[in-house]
C-alpha positions in Angstrom: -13.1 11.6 26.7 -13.3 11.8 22.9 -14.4 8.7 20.9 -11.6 9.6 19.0 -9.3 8.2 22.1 -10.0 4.5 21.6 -8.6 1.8 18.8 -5.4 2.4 17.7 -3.6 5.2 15.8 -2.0 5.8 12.7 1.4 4.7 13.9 0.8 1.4 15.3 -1.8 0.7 11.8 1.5 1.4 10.2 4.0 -0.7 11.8 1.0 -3.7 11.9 1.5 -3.2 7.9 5.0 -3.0 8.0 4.9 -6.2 10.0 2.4 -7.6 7.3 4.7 -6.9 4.8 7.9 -8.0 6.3 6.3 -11.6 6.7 4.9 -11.8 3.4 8.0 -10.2 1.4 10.6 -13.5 3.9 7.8 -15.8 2.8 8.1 -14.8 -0.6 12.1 -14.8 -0.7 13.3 -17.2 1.4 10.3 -19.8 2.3 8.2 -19.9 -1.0 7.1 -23.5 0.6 5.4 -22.1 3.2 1.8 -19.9 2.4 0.6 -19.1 5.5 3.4 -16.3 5.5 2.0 -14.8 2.4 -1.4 -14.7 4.2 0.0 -12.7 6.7 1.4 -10.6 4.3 -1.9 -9.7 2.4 -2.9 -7.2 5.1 -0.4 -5.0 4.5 -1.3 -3.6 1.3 -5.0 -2.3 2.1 -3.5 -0.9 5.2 -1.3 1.4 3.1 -3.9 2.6 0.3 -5.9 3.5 4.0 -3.0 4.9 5.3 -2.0 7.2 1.9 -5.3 8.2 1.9 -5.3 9.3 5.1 -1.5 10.8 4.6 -3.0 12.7 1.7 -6.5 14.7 3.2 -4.1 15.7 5.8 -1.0 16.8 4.4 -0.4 20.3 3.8 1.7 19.8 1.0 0.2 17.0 -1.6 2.9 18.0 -3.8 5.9 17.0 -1.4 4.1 13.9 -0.3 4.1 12.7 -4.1 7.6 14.0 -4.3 8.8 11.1 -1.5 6.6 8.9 -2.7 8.1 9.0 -6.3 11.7 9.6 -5.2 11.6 6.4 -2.9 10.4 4.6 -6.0 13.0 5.1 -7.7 15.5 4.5 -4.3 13.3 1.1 -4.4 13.7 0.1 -7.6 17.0 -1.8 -7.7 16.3 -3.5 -3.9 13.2 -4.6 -5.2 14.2 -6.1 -8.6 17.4 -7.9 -6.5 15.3 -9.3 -4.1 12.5 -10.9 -6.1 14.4 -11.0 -9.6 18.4 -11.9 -8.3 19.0 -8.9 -10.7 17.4 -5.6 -13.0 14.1 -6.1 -14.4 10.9 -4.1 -16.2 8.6 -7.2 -15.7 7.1 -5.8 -12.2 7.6 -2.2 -10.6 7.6 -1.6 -6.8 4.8 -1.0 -4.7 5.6 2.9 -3.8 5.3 3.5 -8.1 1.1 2.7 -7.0 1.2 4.5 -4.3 2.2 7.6 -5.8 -0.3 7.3 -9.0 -3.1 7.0 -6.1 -2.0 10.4 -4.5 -1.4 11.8 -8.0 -4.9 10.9 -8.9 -6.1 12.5 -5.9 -4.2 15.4 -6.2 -5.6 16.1 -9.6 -9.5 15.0 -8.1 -9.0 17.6 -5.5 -8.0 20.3 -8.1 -10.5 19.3 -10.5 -13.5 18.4 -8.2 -16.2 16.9 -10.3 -17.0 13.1 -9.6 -17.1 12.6 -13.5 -13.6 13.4 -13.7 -12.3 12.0 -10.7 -13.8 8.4 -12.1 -12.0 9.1 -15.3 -8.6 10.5 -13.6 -8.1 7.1 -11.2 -9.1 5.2 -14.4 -6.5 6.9 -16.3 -4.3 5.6 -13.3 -5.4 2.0 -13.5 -3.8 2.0 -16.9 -1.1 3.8 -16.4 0.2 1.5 -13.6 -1.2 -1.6 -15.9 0.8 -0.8 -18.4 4.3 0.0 -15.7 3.0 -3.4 -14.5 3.0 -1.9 -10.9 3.0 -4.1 -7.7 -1.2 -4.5 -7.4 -1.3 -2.8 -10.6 -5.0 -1.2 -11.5 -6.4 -3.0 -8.2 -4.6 -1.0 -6.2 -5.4 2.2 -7.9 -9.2 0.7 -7.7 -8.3 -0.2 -3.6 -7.1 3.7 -3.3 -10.3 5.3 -5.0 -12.4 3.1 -3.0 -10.9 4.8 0.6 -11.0 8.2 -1.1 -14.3 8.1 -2.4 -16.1 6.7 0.5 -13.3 8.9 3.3 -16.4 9.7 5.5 -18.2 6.2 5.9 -15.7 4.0 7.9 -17.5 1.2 7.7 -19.1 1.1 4.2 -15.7 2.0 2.8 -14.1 -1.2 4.2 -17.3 -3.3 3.1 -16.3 -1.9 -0.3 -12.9 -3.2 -0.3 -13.9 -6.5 0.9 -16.3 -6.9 -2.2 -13.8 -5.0 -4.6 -10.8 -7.0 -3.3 -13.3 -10.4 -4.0 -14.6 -9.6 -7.3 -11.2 -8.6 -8.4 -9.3 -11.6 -7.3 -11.4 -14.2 -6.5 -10.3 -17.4 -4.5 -6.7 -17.5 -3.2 -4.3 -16.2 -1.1 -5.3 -12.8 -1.8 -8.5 -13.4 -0.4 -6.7 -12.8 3.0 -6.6 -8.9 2.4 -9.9 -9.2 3.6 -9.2 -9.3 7.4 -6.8 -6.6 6.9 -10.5 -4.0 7.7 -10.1 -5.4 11.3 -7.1 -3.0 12.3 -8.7 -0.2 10.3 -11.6 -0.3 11.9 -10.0 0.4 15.0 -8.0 3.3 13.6 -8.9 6.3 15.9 -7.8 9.2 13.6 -5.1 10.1 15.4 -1.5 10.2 13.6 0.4 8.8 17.0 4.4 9.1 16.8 5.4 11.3 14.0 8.4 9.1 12.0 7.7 10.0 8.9 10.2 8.3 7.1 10.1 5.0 9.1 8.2 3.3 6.1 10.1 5.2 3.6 13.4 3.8 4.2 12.0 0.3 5.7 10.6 -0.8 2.3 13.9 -1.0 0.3 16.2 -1.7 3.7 14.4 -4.7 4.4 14.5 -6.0 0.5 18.1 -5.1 0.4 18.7 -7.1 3.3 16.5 -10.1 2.3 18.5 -10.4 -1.0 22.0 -10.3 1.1 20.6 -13.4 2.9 19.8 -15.1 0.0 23.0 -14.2 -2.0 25.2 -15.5 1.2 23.0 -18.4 2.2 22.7 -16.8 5.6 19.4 -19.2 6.1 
């Protein structure tokens, strides 16, 4: 039997993230007061810069996959600014606006192949989604070249992240990301179910729902 067989696949990594993120977006909306559910919730973020990655070295069509990723972050937008704003704001973008500078940036590395360039495309990226004021902003571009980068050492990349995710943020609830290289290490390789657009439509369903709950008191 193939090493290959054992850990976990891509689909359950994914729905452990979506999970993650579930926990930490209720915490965030509903029970402020309580910050062991933003813990939780720091997994899930690491987990998807691993999981775009991996989306984007297999894909056959780059192009498409940054076409969903940038059409659902647009479809995200409004759920996202009603969930955490009560209404439209430009102070913070969603999450899938990162996501798809990261497979931009290594769309453009792949094109371009020179390690020089790469560094200056995903820095290029950093400020791009500094200055859109992204969700993770430059740190997740810097989470994103960190998987792509080191794609062959599955260890030594998640021994990066845990330094990177330190030195960028210190102390704090963020610190938690950290234990988010547990799951990954068990990834097998293997895609597992293909629902592609599982995560797609989850991300703004479940922050259109949580803003619902909070506009009706439902909790």
């Amino acid at each position: 039997m193939s090493e290959k067989a054992f850990g976990i696949n891509g689909f359950v990594l994914k729905c452990i993230a979506m999970i993650c993120m579930l926990i930490d977006h209720t915490g965030a909306v509903l029970f402020p007061q309580y910050l062991g559910l933003r813990m939780v919730g720091r997994l899930a973020f690491p987990i998807y810069c691993f999981l775009l990655v991996e989306g984007a070295m297999h894909t056959t069509n780059i192009r498409k996959y940054e076409q969903r990723l940038f059409l659902f972050a647009l479809i995200s937008e409004v759920p996202f600014d009603l969930a955490f704003y009560g209404g439209t704001s430009w102070a913070h973008q969603n999450v899938f606006f990162t996501l798809f500078l990261g497979v931009l940036a290594i769309d453009l590395a792949q094109w371009i192949q020179n390690k020089l360039s790469v560094i200056i495309i995903f820095f290029l990226m950093i400020i791009v989604a500094e200055l859109l004021h992204t969700d993770y902003g430059g740190s997740g571009i810097v989470f994103i070249l960190c998987y792509y980068l080191l794609y062959e050492k599955k260890v030594l990349k998640q021994a990066m992240f845990v330094l990177e995710n330190f030195f960028l943020y210190r102390v704090g609830v963020q610190l938690y990301a950290s234990f988010a290289v547990v799951p990954m290490l068990l990834y097998n390789g293997k895609k597992g179910p293909s629902m592609k657009y599982l995560f797609y439509v989850f991300y703004p369903g479940h922050l259109l729902i949580l803003y619902l709950i909070v506009k009706f008191k439902f909790y």
